[in-house]
C-alpha positions in Angstrom: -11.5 -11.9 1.3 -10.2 -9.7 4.3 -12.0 -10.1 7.3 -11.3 -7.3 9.3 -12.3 -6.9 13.1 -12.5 -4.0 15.5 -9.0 -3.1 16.8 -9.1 -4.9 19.9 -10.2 -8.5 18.0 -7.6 -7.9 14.7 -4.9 -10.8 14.4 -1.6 -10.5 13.3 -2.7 -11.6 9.6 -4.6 -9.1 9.4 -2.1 -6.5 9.4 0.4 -8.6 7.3 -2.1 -9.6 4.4 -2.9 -5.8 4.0 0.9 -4.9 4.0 1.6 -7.5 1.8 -0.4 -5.4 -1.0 1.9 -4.3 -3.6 0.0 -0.9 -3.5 -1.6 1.4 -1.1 -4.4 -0.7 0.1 -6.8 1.0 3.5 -9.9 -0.4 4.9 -12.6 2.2 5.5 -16.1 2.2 7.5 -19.1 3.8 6.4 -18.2 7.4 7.8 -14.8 7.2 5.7 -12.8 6.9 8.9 -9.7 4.3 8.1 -9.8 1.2 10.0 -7.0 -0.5 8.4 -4.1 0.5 6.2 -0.8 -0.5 4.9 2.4 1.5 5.1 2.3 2.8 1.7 -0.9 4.8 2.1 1.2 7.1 4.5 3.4 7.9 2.4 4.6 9.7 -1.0 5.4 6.2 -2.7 1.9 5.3 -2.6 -1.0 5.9 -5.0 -2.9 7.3 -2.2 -1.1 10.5 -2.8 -3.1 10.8 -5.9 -5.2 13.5 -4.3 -2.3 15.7 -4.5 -1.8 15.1 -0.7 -0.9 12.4 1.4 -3.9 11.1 2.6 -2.4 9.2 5.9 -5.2 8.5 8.0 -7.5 11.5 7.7 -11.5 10.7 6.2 -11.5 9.8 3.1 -14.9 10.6 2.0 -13.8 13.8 2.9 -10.9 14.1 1.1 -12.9 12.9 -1.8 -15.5 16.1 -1.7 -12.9 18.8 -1.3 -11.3 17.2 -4.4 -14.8 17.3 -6.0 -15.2 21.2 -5.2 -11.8 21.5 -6.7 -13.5 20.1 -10.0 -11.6 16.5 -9.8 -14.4 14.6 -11.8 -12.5 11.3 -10.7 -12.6 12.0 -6.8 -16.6 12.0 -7.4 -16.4 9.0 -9.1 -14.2 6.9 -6.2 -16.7 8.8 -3.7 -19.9 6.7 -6.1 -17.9 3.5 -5.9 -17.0 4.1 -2.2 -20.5 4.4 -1.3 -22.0 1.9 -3.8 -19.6 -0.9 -2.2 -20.2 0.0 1.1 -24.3 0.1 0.9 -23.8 -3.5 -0.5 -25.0 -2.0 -3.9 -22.2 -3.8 -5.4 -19.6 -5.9 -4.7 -16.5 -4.6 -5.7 -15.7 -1.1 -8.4 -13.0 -0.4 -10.8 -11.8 3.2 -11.9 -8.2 4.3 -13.3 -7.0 7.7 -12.2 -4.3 9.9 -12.7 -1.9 10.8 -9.6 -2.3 13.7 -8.9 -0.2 16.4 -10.5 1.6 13.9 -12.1 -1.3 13.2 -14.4 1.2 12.9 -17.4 3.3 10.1 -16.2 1.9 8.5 -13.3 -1.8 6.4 -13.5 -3.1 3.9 -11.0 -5.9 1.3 -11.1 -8.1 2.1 -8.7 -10.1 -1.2 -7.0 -12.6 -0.8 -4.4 -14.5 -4.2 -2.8 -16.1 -5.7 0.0 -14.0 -6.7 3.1 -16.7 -9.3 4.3 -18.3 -6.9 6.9 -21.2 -4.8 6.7 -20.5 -1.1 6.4 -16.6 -1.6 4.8 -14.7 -1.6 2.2 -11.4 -2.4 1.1 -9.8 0.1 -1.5 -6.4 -0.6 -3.1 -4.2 0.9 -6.2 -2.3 -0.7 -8.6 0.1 1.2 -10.6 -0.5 0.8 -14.2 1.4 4.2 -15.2 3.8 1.7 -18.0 0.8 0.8 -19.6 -0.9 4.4 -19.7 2.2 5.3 -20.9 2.2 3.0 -24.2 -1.3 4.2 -24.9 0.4 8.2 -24.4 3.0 7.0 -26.8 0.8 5.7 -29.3 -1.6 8.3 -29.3 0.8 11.0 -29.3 3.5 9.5 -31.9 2.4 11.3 -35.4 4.0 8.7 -37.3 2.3 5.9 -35.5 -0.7 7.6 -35.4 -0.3 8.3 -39.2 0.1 4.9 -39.7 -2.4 3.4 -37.3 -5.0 6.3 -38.5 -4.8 6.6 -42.0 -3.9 2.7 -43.2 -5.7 0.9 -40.5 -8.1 -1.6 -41.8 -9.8 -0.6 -38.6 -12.0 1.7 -38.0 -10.8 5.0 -35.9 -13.1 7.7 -34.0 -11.5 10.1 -32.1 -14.4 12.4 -30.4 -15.5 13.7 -26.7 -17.5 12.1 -24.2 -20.8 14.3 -25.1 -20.7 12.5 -28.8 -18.9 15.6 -31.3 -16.8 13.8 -33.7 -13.1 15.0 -33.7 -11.7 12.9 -36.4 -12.0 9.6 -38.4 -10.1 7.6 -40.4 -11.1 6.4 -44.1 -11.6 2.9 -43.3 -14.3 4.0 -40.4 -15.9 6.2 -43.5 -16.0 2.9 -45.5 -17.7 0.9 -42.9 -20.4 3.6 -41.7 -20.6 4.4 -45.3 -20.6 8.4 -44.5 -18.2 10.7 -45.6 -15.6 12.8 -43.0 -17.0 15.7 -43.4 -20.9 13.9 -42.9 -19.4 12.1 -39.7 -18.1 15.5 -38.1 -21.2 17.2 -38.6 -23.5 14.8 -37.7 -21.6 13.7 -34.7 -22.3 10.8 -33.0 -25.6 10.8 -32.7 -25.9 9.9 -36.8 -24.4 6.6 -36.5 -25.2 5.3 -32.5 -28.4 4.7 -31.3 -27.4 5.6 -27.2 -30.6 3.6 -26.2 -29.6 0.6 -27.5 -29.2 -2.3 -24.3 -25.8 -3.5 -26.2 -24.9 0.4 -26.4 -25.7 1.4 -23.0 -23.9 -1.6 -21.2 -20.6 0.2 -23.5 -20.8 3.3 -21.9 -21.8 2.2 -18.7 -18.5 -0.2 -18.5 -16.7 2.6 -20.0 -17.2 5.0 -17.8 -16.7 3.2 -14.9 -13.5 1.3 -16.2 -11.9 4.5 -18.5 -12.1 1.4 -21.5 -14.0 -1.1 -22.8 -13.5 -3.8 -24.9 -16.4 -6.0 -27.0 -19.4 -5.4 -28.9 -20.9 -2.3 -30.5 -23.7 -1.5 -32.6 -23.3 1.4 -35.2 -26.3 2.8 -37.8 -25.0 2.7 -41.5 -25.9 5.4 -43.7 -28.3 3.2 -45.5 -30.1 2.3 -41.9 -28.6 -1.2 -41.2 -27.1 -1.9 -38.2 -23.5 -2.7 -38.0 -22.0 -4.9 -35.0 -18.5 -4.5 -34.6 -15.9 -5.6 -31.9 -15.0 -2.2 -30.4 -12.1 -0.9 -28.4 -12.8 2.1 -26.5 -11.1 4.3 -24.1 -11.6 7.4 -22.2 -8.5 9.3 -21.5 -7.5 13.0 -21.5 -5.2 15.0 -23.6 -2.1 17.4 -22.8 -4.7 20.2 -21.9 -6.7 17.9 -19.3 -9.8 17.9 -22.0 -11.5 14.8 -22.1 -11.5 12.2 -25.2 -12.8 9.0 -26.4 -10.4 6.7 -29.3 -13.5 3.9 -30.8 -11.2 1.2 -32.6 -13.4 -1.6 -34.3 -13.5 -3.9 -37.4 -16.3 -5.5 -38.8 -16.6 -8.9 -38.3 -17.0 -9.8 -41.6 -13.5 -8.8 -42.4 -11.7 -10.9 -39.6 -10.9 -13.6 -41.9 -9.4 -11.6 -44.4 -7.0 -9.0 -42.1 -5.7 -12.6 -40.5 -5.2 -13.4 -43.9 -3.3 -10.2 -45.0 -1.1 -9.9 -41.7 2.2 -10.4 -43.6 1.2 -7.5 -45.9 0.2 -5.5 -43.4 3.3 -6.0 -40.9 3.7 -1.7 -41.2 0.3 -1.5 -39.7 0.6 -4.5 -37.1 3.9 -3.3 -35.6 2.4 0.1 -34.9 -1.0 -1.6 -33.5 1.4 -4.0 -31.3 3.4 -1.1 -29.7 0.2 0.0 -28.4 -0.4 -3.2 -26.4 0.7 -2.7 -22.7 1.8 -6.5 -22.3 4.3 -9.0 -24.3 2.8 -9.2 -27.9 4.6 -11.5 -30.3 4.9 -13.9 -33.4 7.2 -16.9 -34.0 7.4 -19.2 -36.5 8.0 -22.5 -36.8 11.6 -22.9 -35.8 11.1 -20.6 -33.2 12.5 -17.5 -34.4 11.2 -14.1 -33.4 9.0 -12.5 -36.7 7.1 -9.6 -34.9 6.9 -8.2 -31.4 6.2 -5.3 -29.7 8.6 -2.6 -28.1 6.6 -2.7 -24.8 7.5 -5.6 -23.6 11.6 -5.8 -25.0 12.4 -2.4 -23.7 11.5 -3.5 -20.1 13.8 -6.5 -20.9 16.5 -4.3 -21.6 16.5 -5.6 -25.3 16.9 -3.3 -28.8 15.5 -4.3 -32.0 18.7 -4.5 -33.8 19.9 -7.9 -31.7 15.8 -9.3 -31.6 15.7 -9.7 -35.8 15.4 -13.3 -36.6 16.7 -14.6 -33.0 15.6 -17.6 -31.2 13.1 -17.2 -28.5 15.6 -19.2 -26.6 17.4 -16.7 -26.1 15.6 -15.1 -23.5 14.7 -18.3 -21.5 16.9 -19.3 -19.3 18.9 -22.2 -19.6 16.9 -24.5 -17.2 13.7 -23.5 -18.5 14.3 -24.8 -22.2 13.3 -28.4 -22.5 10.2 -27.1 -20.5 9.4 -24.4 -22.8 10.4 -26.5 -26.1 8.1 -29.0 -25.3 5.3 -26.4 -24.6 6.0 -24.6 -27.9 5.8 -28.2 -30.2 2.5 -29.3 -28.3 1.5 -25.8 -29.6 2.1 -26.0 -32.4 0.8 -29.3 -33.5 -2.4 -28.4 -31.6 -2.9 -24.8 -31.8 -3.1 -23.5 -28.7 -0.8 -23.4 -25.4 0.2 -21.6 -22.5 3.3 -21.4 -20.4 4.9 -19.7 -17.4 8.6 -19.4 -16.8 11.5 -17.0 -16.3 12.9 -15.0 -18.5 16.2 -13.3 -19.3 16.4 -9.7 -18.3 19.1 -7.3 -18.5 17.6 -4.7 -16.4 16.6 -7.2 -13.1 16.6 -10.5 -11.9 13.7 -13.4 -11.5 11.1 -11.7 -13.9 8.4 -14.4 -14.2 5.9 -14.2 -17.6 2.5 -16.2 -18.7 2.6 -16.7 -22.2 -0.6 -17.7 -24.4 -0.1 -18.5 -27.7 -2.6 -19.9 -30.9 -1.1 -20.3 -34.5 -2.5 -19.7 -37.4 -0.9 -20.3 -41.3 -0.2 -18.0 -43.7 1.1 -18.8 -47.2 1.7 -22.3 -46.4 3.5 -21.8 -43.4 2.7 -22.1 -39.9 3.0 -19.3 -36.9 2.6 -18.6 -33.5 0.8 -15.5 -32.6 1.1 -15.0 -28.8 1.0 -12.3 -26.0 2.4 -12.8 -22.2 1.6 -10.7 -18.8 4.2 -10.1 -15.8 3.4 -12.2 -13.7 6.6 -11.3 -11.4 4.4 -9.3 -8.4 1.5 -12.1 -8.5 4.2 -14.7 -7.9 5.7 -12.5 -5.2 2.4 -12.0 -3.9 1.5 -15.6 -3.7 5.1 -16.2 -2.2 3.7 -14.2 0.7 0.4 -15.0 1.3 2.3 -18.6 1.6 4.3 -17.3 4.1 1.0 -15.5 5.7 -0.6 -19.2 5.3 2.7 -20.5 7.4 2.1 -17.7 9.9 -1.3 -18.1 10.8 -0.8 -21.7 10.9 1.7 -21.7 13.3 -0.4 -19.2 15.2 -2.9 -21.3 15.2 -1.3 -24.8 16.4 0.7 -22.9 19.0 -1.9 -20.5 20.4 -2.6 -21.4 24.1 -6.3 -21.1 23.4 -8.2 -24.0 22.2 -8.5 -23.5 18.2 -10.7 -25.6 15.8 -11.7 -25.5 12.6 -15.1 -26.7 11.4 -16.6 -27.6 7.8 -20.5 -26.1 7.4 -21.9 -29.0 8.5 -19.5 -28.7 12.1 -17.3 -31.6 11.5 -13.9 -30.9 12.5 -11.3 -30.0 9.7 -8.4 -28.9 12.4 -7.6 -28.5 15.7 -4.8 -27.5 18.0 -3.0 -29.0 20.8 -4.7 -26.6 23.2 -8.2 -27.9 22.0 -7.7 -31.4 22.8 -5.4 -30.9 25.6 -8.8 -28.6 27.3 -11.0 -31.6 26.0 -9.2 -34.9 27.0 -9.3 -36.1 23.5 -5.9 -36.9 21.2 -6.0 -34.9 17.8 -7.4 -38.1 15.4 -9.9 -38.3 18.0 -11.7 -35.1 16.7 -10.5 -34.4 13.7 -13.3 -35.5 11.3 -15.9 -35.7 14.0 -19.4 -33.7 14.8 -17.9 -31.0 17.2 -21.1 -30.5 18.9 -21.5 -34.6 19.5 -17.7 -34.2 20.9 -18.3 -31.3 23.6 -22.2 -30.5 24.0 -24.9 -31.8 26.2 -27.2 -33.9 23.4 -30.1 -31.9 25.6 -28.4 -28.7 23.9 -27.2 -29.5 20.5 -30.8 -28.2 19.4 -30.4 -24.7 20.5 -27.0 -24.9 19.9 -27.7 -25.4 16.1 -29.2 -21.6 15.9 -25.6 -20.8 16.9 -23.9 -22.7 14.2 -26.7 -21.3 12.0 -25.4 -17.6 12.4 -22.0 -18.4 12.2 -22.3 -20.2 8.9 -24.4 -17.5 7.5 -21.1 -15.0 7.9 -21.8 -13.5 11.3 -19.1 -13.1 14.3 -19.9 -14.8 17.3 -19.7 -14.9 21.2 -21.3 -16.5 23.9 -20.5 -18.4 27.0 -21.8 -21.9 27.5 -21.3 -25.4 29.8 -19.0 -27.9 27.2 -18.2 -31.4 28.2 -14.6 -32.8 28.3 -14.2 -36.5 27.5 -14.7 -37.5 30.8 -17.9 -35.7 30.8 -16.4 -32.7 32.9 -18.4 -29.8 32.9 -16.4 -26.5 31.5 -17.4 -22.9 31.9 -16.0 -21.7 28.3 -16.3 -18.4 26.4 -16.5 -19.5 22.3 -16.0 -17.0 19.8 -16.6 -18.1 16.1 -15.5 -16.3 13.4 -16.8 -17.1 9.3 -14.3 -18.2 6.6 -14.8 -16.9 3.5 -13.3 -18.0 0.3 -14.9 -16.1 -3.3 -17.5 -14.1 -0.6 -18.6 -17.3 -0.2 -18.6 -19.0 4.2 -16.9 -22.4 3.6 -16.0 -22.4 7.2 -15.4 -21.5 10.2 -13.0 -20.5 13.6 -13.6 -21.8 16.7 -12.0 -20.1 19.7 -12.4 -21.8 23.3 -11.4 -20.3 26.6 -11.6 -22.0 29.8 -13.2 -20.0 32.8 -14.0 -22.6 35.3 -11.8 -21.0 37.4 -13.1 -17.8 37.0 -16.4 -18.4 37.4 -15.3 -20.7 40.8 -14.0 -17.7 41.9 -16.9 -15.3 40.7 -18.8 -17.7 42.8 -17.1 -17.0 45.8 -16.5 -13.7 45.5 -20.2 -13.3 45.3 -21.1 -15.8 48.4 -18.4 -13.7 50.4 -20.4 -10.5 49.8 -23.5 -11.7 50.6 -22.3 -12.7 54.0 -20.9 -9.6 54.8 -24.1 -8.1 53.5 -25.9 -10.1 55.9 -22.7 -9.2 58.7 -23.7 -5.7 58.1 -27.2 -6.0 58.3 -27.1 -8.1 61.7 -24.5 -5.1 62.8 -27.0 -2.3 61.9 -29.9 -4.6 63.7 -27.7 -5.0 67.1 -26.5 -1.3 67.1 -30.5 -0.3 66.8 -31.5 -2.8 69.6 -28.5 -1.7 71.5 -29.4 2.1 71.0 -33.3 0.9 71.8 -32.2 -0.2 75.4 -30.2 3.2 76.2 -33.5 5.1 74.8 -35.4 3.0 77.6 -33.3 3.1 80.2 -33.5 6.9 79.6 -36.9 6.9 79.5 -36.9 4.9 83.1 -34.7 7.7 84.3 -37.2 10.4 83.2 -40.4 8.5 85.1 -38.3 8.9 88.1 -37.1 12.5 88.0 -39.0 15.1 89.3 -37.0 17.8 87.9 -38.8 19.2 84.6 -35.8 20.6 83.4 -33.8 18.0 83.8 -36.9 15.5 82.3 -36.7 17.9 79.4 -32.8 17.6 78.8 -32.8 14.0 79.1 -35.3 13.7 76.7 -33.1 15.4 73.9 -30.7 12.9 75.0 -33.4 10.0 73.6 -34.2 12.0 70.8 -31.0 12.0 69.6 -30.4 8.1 70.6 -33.8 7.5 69.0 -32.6 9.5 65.2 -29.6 7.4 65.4 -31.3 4.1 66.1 -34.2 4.9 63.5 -31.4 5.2 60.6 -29.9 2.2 61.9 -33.8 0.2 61.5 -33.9 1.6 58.0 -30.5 0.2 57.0 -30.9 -3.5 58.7 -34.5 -4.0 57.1 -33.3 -3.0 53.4 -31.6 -5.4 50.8 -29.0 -2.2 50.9 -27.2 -1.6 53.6 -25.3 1.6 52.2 -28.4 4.0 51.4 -31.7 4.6 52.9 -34.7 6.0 51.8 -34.3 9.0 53.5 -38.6 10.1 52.8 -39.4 6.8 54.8 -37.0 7.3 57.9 -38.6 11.2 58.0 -41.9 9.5 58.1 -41.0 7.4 60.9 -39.2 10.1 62.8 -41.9 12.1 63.0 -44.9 9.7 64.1 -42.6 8.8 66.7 -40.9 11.8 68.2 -40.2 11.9 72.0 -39.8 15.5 71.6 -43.9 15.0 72.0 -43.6 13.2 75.3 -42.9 16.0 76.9 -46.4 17.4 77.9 -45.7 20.9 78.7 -48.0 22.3 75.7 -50.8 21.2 73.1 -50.9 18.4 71.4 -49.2 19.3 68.1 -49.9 17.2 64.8 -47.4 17.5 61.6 -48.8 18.2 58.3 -46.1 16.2 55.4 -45.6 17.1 52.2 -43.0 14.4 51.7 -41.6 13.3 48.2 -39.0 9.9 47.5 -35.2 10.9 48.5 -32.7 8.7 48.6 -29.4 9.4 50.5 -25.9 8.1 50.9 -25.5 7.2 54.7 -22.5 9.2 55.6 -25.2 12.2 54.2 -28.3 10.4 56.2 -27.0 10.5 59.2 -25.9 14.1 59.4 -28.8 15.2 58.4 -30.8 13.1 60.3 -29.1 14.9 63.3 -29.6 18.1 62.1 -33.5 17.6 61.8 -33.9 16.3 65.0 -31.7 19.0 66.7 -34.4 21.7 65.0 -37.1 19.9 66.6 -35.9 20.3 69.7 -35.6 24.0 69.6 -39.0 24.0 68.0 -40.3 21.6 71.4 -38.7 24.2 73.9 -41.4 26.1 73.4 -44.5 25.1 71.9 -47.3 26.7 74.0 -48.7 28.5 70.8 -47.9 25.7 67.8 -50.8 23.6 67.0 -49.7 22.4 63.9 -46.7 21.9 61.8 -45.9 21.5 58.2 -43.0 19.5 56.7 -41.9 19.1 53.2 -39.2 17.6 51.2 -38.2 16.8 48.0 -35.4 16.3 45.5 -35.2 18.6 42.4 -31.7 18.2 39.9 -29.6 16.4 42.7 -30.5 18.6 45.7 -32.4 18.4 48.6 -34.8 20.7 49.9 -36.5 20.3 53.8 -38.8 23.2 55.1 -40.3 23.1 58.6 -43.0 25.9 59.1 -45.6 26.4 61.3 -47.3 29.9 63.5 -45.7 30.7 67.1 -42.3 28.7 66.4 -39.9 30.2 68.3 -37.0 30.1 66.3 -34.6 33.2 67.8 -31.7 31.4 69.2 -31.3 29.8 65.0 -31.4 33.7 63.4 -27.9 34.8 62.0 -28.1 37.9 64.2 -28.2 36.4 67.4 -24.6 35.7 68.0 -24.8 33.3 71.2 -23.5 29.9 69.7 -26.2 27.8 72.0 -25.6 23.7 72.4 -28.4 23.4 69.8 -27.0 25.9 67.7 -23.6 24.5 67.5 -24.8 20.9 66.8 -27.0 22.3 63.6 -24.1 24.0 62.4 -21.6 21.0 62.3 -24.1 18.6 61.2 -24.9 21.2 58.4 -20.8 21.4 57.3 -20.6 18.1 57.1 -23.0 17.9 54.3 -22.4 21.3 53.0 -25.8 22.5 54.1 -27.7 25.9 53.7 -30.3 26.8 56.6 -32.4 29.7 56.3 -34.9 31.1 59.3 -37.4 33.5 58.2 -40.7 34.6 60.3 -43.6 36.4 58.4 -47.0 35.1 58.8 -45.4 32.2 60.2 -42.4 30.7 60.9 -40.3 28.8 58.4 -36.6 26.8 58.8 -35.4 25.9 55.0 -32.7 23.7 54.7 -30.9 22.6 51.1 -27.7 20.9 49.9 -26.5 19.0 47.0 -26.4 15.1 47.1 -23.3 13.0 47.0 -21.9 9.7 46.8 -19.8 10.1 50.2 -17.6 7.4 50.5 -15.7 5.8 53.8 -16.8 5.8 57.5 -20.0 7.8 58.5 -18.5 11.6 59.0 -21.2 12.4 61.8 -19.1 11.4 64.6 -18.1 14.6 66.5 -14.9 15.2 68.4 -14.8 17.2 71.2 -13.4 20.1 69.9 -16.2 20.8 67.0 -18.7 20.2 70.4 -16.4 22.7 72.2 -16.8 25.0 69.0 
């Protein structure tokens, strides 16, 4: 069975087994998509092209329903088997289907099964247009079909699908015990009972399958039932109609047409020619008697030279004591069966199985016997051989450790690569408990739930610690994959990959970032406390001056130290050291400003309305500034605020931050005053560099809205101002 994987896990064989198909063969999924396909599907040559288009690799399922609302009765039937497959309703379908446009002369057998893997299926077509052309001939010929029809000892009904009678021949009359005209008037429903379980199982196979061959029961006139061996097929006339050709026999009368073949050699010949495959009889010394014109036009051969001529004559020379001593073991047992090469005048290395019984008739002994080309199965075999080679080598000279393990994980063969990674020689493991080999006894329990999965047909993957001989530890990815042989899992792939190094690596790799983590974090710490010792040394500076101005301008100073440091807290007392909780640092800011130190007003309290924000730090810090820079123009003057009200909040990736409060004096931030103040100038480049909006509008009170998108800033913090953006 093909096993086919996504694209990235499909091997080489893979592709070659499905190109190796003697017909377009594709994988699909369960949305109809094409997975997998062979080079004939793409083009003309193939028996995908029997939509009328080439198929390529559109979706098939819905190629299949515009051909269904073009009225294609057999691209609905192909979309049934599709889905049927697929859905695990059934394990492989069967259809035969005309190409195309070339309906008259070219047919294809149309197989659809399981690939092995839920939710696909694997469709293919074999060409069977020589043997749809031998039933053509045979229906079509009027003096066959005189023959066949009128003197057959069989029984004929030619009719439709929905059970009218077109025509029967005099020996069906006999059997049924009805007359023509009876039979075409009643139609089938006068001598079929459709409920019947043998019944229904016929036209079940035979409209899945276009034919069916075995049992059928039939109503005689006088009520009994007749069983008969039945051969019937669905097929279609010149006009595209639909039709149904019932050929049977009563049991009862086997013995007797055996007995009669001789007199009715007229009959057999025509009933012969209608057999796709090699049909023929020989008698004792061999000598041709009857065949069919199937099978010795396709050899090249007339009938004129094939009267009375040795079947020897066809075999090639170094087949002959072989085929001799097949043909007397034959015919002093009554059976055999043999496969050799035969001589063709139109190509080379043709290969037949022949099957042959005997049977006497007037004293004398024959050999009735039939033979299918066998030429593509051999060529087929030939190259799954060569696949077989293939994947072997594959296997043994694959750099990843390869093993391959019975159900019950004993080893059935390894590569070098596997025991080279393990320490052990080849005879070492081959026969051997894998798990025993290579896993911790303290893990072979859960490792069994493993094996379990893998064994019941699933793909695996995990990573896990195996044990060399020397009871090294490995870090080792396994994949398994299922064999399956007749949809049954009689094994399994083991694929190893070493990545102890890796991991070694991983480890360090990951022990080097958390030290620079922990660099960082000690940076951010040392900058604060550095920044901590400025802020008291300025605040030293302002106990000792007397000038209130200058107390006042030395305090923005700390302020601006003390954002800065505050950002710098937030980052060294977080796990990350990239972003900061932006809500939290506000929070802080404001319990602590040293904007309220200076007492040249009333005590002002802040009323937050403060939701969770996280920030980038080359956004916090910028902002940061900008909030403490509007609290200092809101401190300059604060002889008539009493209270304040923050808020902010995050809403679809922005930001939003409103200050408001009564008797903020807020003039020197308007738009239409056009002196660009110190305070001003430091808002407006700490806005820019996080694309901020600020808005200052005075009503009942005074309100400062400032907004701007978040984003992942990357680099060094972008706050740091030169002097020209100071200078303006």
């Amino acid at each position: 069975m093909l096993d086919v994987k996504p694209d990235k896990n499909r091997s080489v064989s893979d592709v070659q087994l499905i190109n190796a198909m003697p017909g377009a063969a594709a994988v699909l999924d369960s949305h109809g998509h094409v997975v997998l396909s062979n080079k004939k599907w793409n083009d003309h040559s193939g028996s995908a092209y029997w939509f009328g288009e080439t198929v390529g690799g559109g979706n098939y399922f819905e190629k299949c329903r515009q051909r269904i609302e073009d009225g294609n009765d057999y691209a609905l039937k192909v979309l049934f088997g599709l889905r049927s497959v697929i859905d695990g309703e059934k394990d492989h379908f069967e259809l035969s289907i005309p190409a195309g446009d070339y309906m008259d002369s070219i047919w294809y057998k149309l197989f659809i099964t399981s690939t092995g893997n839920a939710g696909q299926a694997l469709i293919f077509f074999e060409d069977i247009s020589k043997s749809m052309e031998s039933l053509r001939n045979f229906r079509e010929s009027s003096e066959v079909y005189s023959q066949q029809f009128n003197n057959s000892l069989a029984g004929i009904i030619l009719g439709t699908p929905e059970g009218r009678i077109i025509d029967v021949n005099p020996a069906a009359c006999k059997m049924l015990g009805y007359s023509r005209e009876e039979l075409l008037d009643g139609g089938r429903s006068l001598i079929v009972d459709v409920n019947s379980p043998l019944n229904k199982e016929m036209y079940k196979e035979r409209e899945e399958k276009s034919s069916y061959e075995g049992e059928k029961e039939y109503i005689h006139k006088n009520g009994s039932i007749v069983t008969v061996e039945v051969c019937s097929l669905l097929f279609r006339n010149k006009n595209g109609d639909l039709r149904t050709m019932n050929t049977f026999r009563d049991k009862s009368m086997e013995k007797e047409s055996i007995q009669n073949l001789k007199d009715e050699r007229r009959f057999t010949k025509a009933a012969i020619n209608s057999i796709p495959n090699a049909f023929f009889v020989i008698d004792d010394d061999y000598r041709l008697v009857q065949w069919n014109n199937p099978f010795f036009d396709e050899l090249g051969y007339d009938n004129d030279c094939l009267e009375g001529i040795s079947v020897f004559e066809i075999i090639p020379r170094h087949e002959r004591n072989r085929v001799s001593a097949v043909l007397a073991e034959a015919f002093e047992t009554g059976t055999g069966h043999v496969i050799t090469e035969v001589i063709s005048k139109k190509a080379d290395g043709q290969h037949y199985h022949f099957f042959g019984n005997t049977f006497e008739s007037k004293g004398k002994k024959y050999l009735v016997g039939t033979g299918t080309d066998i030429t593509d199965l051999i060529e087929t075999e030939k190259e799954k051989d060569k696949n077989y080679e293939l994947l072997s080598q594959l296997f043994e000279t694959s750099p990843l450790g390869m093993v391959m393990l019975k159900p019950d994980m004993r080893v059935a063969k390894v590569n070098e690569s596997f025991a080279n990674l393990f320490g052990y020689s080849k005879l070492e493991i081959i026969g051997e408990n894998l798990d025993e080999l290579i896993v911790h006894k303290e893990e072979r329990e859960a490792n069994r739930v493993f094996n379990t999965a893998v064994f019941a047909g699933t793909v695996m993957k995990k990573e896990a610690i195996r044990y060399t001989k020397e009871k090294k530890a490995l870090n080792t990815i396994i994949n398994t994959v299922p064999i399956y042989e007749a949809g049954s899992v009689v094994g399994a792939f083991g694929i190893y990959v070493d990545v102890t190094e890796q991991k070694e690596l991983e480890s360090r790799i990951q022990k080097s970032l958390k030290e620079k983590d922990i660099l960082l974090q000690e940076v951010h710490h040392r900058v604060k406390n550095n920044l901590a010792i400025i802020s008291g040394l300025l605040d030293l500076q302002i106990m000792e001056e007397e000038n209130s101005q200058m107390q006042y301008k030395l305090n923005e100073v700390r302020s601006r130290i003390f954002s800065i440091a505050k950002i710098h807290e937030s980052l060294y007392e977080k796990e990350d050291v990239v972003q900061i909780r932006f809500d939290e640092y506000l929070e802080s800011v404001l319990s602590a400003l040293p904007q309220k130190s200076i007492q040249n007003g009333t005590e002002v309290t802040f009323k937050t309305d403060i939701g969770p924000v996280m920030l980038n730090l080359n956004q916090a810090v910028p902002f940061g500034m900008a909030v403490n820079e509007l609290m200092n123009v809101i401190f300059m003057d604060r002889s008539g605020i009493d209270k304040i009200s923050v808020a902010l909040r995050e809403e679809k990736g922005k930001v939003h931050l409103s200050i408001k409060g009564k008797g903020i004096q807020t003039e020197e931030l308007r738009p239409e005053d056009t002196d660009d103040t110190f305070h001003k100038t430091l808002i407006r480049i700490f806005l820019s560099q996080i694309n901020g909006i600020m808005d200052v509008s005075a009503e009942d009170e005074t309100r400062i809205s400032v907004s701007f998108s978040k984003m992942n800033v990357r680099g060094s913090s972008s706050s740091v101002l030169s002097a020209n953006e100071l200078i303006g």
